[in-house]
N, C-alpha and C positions, 0 to 999 in steps of 0.2 A: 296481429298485424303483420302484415308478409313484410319480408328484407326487401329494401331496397338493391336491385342487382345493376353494379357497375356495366355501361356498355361498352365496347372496345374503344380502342383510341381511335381505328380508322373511320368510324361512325360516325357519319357527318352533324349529325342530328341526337345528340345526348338526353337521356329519358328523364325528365327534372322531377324531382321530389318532391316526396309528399307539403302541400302548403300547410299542413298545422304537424309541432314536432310535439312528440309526447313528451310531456315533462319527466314521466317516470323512468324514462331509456336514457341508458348512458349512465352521464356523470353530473346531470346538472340539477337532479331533487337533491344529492347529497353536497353539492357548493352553494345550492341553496340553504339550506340549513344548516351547514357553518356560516355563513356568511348570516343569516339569522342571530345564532347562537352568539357569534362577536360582538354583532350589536347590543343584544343585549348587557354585555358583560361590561360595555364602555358608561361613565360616568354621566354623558349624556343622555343614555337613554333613562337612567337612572333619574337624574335630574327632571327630564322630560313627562317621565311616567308619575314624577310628584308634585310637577307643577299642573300635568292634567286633571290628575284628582283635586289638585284643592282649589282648581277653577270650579271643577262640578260639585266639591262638595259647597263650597261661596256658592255659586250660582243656585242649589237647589237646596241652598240656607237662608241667602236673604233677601232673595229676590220675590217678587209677587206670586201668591198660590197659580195664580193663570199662567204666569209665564215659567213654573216650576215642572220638568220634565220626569224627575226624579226624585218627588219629592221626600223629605226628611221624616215624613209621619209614616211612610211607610220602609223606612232603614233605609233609604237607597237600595232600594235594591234591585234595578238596573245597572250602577255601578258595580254591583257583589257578582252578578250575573257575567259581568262582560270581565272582570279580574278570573275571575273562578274556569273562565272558554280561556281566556289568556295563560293561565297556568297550565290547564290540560293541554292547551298546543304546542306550549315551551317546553312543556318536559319531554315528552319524547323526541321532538327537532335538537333537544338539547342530548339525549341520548346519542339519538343519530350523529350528530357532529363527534360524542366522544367516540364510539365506535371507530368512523372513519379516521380518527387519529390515531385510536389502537392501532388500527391495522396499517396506517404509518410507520407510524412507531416501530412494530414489526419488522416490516419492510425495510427499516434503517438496521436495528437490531443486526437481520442476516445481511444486509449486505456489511456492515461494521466487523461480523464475524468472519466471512469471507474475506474481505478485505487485511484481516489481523492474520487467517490463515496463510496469506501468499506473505504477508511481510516476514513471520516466522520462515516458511520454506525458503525465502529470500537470503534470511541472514545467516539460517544454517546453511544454504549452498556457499554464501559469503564465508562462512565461519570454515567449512571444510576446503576452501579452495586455500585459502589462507595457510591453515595446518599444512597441505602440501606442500605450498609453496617455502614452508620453514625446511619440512623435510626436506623437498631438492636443494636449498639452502646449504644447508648442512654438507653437503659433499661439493659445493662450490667453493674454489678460494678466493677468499673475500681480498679486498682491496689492504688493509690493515695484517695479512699475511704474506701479500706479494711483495707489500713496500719492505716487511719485514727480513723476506729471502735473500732478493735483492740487496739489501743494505749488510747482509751477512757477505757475502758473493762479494760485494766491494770492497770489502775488508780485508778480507783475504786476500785479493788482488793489491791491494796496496801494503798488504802484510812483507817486510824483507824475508827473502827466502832465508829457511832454519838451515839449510847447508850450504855452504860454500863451494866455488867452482871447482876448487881442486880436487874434494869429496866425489865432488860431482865424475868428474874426469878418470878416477881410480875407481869406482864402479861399473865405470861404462868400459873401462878397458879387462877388468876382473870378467864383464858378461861376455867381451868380445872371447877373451882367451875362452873362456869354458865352452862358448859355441864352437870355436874352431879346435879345441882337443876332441869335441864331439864328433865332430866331422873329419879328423884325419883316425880317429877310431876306426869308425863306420866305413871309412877307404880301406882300410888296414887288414881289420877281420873279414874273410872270405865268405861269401853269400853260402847259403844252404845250397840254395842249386849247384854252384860250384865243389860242393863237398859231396854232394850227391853222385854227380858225374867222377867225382875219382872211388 
């Protein structure tokens, strides 16, 4: 059966398709038969397929030979007939339907494993950004170390000086004098140049 070939947009006049769609193309023999396959699986149909037989089996039990379809002298066996075509058709539609669930199935499978693959790449980028982040850590001073500095540094500032001013005042005159014996030295003794020149 040839493809149907889309025509452009600017086509005024669109080429319409074919009037009978093949049941075998596409997706719709196999939504048929799951959609089969469920029915049967539900309690109704269940139900229904036992109240059909023991109408037919009543009906060509005790009803009159002339108005008996099926009758019971010969097994039912139109009923045997049409269970036995019902079985051969269900089993394979029943096949089919599992198939296409495998191949669900499947289909969830990988994308489930994909999906678990990016969450792991995920939590190891999480997990390694992290580790960094302790590392730079590490050479940051934390809040519970500056308040620490800080409150040393105040201490000290509030600490009474260990020596008193007049200490204070005999050192600073001890540095003056030795700067200014340095300096009338160095006025004193006569420069190399000048000892050259004599």
């Amino acid at each position: 059966m040839a493809e149907h070939i889309h025509s452009p947009l600017d086509d005024p006049s669109p080429g319409r398709g074919p009037l009978l769609r093949n049941p075998f193309r596409g997706d719709a023999f196999g939504r048929a038969a799951e959609g089969f396959a469920r029915m049967m699986g539900t309690p109704a149909f269940l139900v229904g397929m036992t109240l059909f037989c023991a109408v037919w089996l009543t009906w060509n039990s005790l009803a009159p030979e002339s108005a008996q379809f099926d009758p019971r002298a010969l097994n039912f066996t139109l009923l045997t007939l049409i269970l036995s075509l019902q079985a051969s058709y269900a089993a394979p539609l029943l096949l089919l339907a599992q198939n296409r669930q495998d191949d669900r199935d499947r289909v969830q499978v990988e994308q489930d494993r994909q999906s678990n693959e990016r969450n792991h790449a995920t939590t190891d980028f999480i997990t390694r950004e992290i580790a960094s982040l302790r590392l730079a850590l590490n050479d940051v001073a934390t809040r519970d170390f500056v308040r620490s500095e800080l409150r040393d540094l105040v201490e000290e500032l509030e600490e009474p000086p260990t020596r008193d001013v007049e200490t204070l005042r005999a050192l600073l005159r001890e540095e003056v004098e030795a700067a200014l014996d340095r300096r009338t030295t160095d006025a004193t003794t006569p420069s190399s140049k000048e000892q050259n020149s004599q």
